[in-house]
C-alpha positions in Angstrom: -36.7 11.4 -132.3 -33.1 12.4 -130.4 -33.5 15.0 -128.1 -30.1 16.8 -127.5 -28.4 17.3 -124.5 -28.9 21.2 -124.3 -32.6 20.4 -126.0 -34.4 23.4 -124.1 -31.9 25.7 -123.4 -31.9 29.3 -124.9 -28.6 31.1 -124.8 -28.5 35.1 -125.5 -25.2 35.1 -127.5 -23.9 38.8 -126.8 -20.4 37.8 -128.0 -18.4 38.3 -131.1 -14.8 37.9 -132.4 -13.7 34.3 -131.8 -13.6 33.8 -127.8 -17.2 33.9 -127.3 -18.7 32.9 -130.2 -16.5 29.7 -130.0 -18.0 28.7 -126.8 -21.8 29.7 -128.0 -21.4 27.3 -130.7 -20.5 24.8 -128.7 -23.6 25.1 -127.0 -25.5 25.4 -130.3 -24.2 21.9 -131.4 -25.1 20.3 -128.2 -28.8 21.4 -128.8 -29.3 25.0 -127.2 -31.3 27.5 -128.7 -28.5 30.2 -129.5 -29.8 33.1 -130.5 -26.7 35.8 -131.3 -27.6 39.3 -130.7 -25.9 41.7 -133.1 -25.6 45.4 -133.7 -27.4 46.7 -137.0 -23.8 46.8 -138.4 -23.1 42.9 -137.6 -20.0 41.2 -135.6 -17.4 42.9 -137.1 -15.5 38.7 -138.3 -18.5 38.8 -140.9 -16.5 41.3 -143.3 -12.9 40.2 -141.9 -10.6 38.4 -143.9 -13.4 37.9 -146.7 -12.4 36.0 -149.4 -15.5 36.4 -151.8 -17.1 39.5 -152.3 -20.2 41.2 -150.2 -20.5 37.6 -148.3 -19.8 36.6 -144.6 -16.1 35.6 -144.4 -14.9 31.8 -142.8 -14.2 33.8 -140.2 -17.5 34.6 -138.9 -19.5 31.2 -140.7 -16.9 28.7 -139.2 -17.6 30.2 -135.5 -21.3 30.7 -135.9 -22.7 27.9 -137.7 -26.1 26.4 -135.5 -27.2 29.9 -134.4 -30.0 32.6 -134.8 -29.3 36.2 -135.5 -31.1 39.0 -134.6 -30.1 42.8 -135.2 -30.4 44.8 -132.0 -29.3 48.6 -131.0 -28.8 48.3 -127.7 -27.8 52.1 -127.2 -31.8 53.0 -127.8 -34.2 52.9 -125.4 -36.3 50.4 -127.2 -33.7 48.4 -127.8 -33.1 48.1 -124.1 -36.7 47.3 -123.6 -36.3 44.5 -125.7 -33.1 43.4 -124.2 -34.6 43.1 -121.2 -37.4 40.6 -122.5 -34.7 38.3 -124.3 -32.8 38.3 -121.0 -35.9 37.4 -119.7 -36.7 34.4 -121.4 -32.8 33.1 -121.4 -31.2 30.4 -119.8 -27.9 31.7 -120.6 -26.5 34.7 -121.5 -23.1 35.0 -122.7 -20.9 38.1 -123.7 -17.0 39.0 -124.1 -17.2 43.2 -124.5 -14.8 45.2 -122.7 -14.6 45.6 -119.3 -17.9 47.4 -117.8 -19.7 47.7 -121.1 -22.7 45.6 -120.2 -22.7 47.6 -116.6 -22.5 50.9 -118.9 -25.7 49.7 -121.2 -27.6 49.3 -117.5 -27.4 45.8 -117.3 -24.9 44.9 -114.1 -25.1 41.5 -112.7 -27.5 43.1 -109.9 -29.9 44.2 -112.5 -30.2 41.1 -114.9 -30.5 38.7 -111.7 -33.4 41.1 -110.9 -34.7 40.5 -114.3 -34.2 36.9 -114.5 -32.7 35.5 -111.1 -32.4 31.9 -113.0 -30.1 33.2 -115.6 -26.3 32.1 -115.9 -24.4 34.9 -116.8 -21.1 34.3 -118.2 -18.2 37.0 -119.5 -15.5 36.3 -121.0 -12.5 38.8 -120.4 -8.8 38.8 -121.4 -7.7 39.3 -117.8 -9.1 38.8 -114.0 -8.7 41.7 -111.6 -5.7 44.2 -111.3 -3.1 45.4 -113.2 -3.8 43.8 -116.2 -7.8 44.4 -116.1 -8.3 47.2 -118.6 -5.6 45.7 -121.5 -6.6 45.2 -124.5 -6.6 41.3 -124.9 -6.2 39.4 -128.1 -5.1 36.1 -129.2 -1.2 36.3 -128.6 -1.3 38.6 -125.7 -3.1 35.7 -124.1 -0.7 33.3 -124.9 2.3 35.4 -124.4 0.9 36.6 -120.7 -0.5 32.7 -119.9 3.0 31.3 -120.2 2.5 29.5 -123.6 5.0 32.3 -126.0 8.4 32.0 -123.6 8.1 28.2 -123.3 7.8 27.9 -127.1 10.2 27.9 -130.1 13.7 26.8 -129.7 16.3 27.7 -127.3 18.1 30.1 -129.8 15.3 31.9 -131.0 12.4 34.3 -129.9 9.1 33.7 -128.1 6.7 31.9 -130.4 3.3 31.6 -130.6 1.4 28.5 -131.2 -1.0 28.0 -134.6 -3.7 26.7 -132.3 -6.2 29.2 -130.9 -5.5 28.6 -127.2 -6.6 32.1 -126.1 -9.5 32.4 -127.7 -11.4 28.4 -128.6 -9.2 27.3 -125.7 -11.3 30.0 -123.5 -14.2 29.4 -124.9 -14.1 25.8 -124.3 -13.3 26.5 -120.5 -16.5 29.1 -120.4 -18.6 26.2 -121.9 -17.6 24.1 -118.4 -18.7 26.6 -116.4 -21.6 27.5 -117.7 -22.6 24.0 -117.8 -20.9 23.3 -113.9 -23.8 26.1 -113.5 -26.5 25.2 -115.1 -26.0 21.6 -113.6 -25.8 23.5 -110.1 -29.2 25.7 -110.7 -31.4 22.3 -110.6 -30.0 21.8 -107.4 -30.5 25.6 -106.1 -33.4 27.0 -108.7 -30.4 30.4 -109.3 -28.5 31.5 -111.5 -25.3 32.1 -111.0 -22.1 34.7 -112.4 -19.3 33.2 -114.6 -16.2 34.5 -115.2 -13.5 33.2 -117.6 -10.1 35.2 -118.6 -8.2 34.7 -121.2 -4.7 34.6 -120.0 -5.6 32.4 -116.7 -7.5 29.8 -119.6 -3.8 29.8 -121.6 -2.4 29.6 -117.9 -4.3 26.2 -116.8 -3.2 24.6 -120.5 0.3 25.5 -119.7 0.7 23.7 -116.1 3.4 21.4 -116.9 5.7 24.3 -117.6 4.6 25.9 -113.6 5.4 21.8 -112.6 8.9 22.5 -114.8 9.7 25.6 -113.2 9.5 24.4 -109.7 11.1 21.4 -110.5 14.3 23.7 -111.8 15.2 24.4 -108.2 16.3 20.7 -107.9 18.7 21.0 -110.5 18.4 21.1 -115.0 15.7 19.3 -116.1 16.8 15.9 -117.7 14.1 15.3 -120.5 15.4 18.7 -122.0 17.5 18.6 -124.6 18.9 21.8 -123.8 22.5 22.3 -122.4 22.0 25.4 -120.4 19.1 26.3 -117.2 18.9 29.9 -115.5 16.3 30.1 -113.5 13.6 29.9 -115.9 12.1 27.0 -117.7 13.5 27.1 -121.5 12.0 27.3 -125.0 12.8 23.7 -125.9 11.7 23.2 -129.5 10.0 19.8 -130.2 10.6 18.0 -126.8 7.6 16.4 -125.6 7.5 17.7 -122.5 6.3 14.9 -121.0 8.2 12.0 -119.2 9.1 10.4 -122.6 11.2 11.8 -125.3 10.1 12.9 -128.7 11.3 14.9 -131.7 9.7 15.4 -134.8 12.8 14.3 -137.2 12.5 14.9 -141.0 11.3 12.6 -144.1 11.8 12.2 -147.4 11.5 14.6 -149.7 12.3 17.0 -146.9 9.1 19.5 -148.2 8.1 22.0 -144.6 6.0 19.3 -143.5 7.5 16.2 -144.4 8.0 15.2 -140.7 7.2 12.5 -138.2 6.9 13.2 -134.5 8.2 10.3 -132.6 8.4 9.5 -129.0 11.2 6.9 -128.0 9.7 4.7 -125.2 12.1 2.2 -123.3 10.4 -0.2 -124.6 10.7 1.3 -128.5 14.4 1.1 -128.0 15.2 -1.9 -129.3 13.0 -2.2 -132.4 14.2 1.5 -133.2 17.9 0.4 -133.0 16.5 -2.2 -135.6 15.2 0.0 -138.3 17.8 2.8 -138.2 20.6 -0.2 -139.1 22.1 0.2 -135.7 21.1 -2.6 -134.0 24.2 -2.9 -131.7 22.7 0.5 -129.6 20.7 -2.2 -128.2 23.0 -3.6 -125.7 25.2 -0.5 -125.5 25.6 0.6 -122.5 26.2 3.6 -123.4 22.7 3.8 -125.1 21.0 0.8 -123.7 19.0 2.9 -120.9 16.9 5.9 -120.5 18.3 7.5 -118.3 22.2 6.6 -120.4 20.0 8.1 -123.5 18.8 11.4 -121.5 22.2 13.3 -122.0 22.2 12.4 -125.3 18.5 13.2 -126.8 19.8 15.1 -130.2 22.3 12.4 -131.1 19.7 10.2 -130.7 17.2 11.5 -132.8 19.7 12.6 -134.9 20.3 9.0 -135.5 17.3 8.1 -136.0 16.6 11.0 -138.3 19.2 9.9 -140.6 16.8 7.1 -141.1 13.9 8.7 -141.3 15.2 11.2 -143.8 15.4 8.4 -146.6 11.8 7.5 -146.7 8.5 9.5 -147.1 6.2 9.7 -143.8 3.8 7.5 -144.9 6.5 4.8 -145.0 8.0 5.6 -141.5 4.7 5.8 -139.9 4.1 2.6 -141.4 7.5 1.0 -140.1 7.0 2.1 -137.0 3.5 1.7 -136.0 4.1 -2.0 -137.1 6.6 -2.0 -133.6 4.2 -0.2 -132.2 6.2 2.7 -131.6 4.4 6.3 -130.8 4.3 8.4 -133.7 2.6 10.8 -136.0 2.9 12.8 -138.9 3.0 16.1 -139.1 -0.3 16.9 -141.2 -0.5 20.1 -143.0 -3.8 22.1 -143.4 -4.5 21.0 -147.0 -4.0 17.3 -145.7 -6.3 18.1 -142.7 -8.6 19.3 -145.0 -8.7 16.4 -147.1 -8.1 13.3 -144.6 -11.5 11.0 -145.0 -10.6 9.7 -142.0 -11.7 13.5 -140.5 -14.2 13.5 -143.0 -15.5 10.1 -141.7 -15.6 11.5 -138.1 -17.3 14.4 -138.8 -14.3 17.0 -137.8 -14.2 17.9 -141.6 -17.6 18.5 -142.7 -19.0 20.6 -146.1 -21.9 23.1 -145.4 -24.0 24.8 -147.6 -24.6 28.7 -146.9 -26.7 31.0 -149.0 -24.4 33.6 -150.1 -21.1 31.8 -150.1 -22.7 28.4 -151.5 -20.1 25.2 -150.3 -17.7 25.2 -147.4 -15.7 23.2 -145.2 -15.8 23.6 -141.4 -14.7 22.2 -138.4 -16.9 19.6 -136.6 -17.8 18.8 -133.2 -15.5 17.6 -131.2 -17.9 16.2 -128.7 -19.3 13.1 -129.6 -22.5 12.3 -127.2 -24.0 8.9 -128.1 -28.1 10.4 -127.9 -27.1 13.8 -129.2 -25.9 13.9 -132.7 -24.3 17.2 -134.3 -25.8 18.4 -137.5 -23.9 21.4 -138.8 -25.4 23.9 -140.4 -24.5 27.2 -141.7 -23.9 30.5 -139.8 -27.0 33.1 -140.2 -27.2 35.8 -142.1 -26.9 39.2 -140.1 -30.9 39.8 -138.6 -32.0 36.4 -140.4 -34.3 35.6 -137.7 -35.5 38.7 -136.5 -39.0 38.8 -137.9 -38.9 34.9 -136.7 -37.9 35.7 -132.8 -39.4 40.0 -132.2 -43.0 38.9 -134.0 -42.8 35.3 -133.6 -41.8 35.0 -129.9 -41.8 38.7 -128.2 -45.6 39.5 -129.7 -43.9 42.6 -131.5 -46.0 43.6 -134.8 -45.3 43.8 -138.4 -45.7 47.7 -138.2 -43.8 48.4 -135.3 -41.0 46.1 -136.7 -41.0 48.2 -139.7 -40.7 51.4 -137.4 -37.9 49.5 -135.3 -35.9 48.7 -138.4 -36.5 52.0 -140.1 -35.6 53.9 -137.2 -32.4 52.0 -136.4 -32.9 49.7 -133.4 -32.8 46.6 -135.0 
């Protein structure tokens, strides 16, 4: 039988919302033993954006799936008792509150290293230290504090933010290194260790090429830009790659909001390109023939090629130009996300079965280890497992469980 990587390792999930939970799961589908510790009224996701009645919404079951839940008032004293004997027996406890909450319950990093000096203790915030400590962090502040919102959209419009979660998966998976970086280091040392991971500094670190852009403005306007005009900032710059390459995504037939193609014009692409847009005379031009004779020219040139483009479906175009082997993509909407076998095939787009909501689909792992294999399986219902983990593994009896639930600690 396969033991998984994290085969052995019990993390006390104290998170909830999307940043933390994100980065528990990941944990749970390499193998670890996540057991999520929730108030008797649940993680607030689990009745957030419902779409069927009285059950847990995709919110919560598509950021939970591969976990335990208990139900636990950590306000009581009993409930702090108990606290202490799950911290006790963790590997990992992970928890994205508000500043000082944990320290407020009586658990500061002083006193859980007391209680288990093995344990790696992770938070996840929206900010480090100073003036932005004590904001109130969600998705988009991150991104628009991190540098992400004034580097996307186009030059004539407003700060964007991006569909993808960078604030709050993109921290998680950036808390899921570290923990690991410290559980890797406590074989070596037998401790524990404090991890830290904020929000806006996680969007910061996926943002670096725009720092690299912004120093590089001092030398002059950046070339690969198709902009016209640099300040002293780097500019919103729609659908350029960023990258040393161009790229645009330019529009296919029947011109529907995501009938595009992205494409990224290599020097060695030019000539085929010049080929299949009917212009095969570009080749030689001078005046096109180069990169760097191309550069002051990027929207002409994908305008040209989008007047191509524009005739045929995106199917066809990626077809044409994969067989030059040209870089490109479609754009895929959600619904054809959702149904691509290919995803399907790879396990990104997997169908789980939960009791209350019956089938749903769900995002895979991402991480594919050779000797530990990713089963997904549906989120828990709220307190599922408490019987299983306070008379099962803590010793606790049937009466006094009664007694805990009726008098509201679990």
């Amino acid at each position: 039988m396969t033991t998984k990587a994290l085969e052995g390792i019990r993390v006390l999930d104290m998170t909830h919302v999307q940043s933390g939970p994100s980065a528990t799961q990941l944990m749970a589908w390499l193998g670890a033993d996540v057991v999520k510790l929730e108030a008797p009224s649940g993680d607030i996701t689990r009745a957030q954006l419902r779409d069927i009645p009285d059950a847990d919404s995709l919110y919560f079951t598509m950021l939970n799936s591969n976990k335990r839940s208990i139900t636990l008032n950590t306000k009581t004293e009993r409930g702090k008792q108990l606290l202490t004997e799950l911290i006790r027996r963790s590997d990992v406890m992970v928890e994205n509150f508000g500043p000082g909450a944990i320290d407020r319950m009586g658990f500061t990093w002083d006193r859980i290293r007391e209680i288990n000096p093995r344990i790696v203790y992770a938070s996840i915030k929206g900010f480090g230290d100073g003036p932005y400590t004590n904001f109130k962090a969600y998705e988009v502040v991150a991104q628009a504090m991190g540098g992400s919102m004034a580097t996307t959209g186009f030059e004539d419009g407003p700060p964007m933010a991006t569909g993808a979660q960078i604030g709050d998966s993109g921290t998680g998976i950036h808390a899921v290194a570290a923990i690991l970086a410290a559980l890797l280091q406590r074989t070596r040392t037998g401790r524990g260790q404090r991890v830290n991971v904020a929000m806006q500094h996680a969007v910061l670190n996926l943002c670096r090429v725009k720092l690299r852009d912004q120093q590089r403005l001092a030398h002059g306007p950046l070339a690969e830009y198709p902009n016209e005009d640099f300040g002293d900032e780097v500019p919103r710059s729609g659908n350029a790659s960023g990258g040393g390459q161009p790229g645009w995504a330019v529009k296919c037939a029947p011109g529907g909001p995501n009938d595009y193609v992205y494409v990224i014009v290599q020097p060695t692409g030019w000539k085929p390109l010049t080929g299949l847009i009917g212009r095969p005379e570009l080749a030689e031009d001078p005046e096109w023939a180069t990169p760097q004779a191309r550069l002051p020219k990027l929207a002409k040139m994908f305008q040209l090629i989008e007047e191509w483009t524009s005739t045929l479906p995106k199917w066809r175009v990626l077809e044409k130009l994969n067989a030059q082997n040209i870089p490109c993509g479609p754009i895929l909407s959600t619904k054809e996300i959702i149904e691509d076998a290919s995803l399907a095939a790879n396990d990104m787009v997997v169908e789980v079965q939960h009791p209350e909501r019956g089938s749903y689909v769900t995002v895979g792992s991402p991480l594919k280890l050779s000797d530990s294999p990713v089963d997904i399986t549906a989120s828990p219902l709220l307190g599922e497992h408490n019987e299983e983990i306070y008379i099962g593994e803590l010793g606790l009896g049937d009466e006094e469980l009664r007694l805990l639930r009726s008098g509201g600690v679990i």
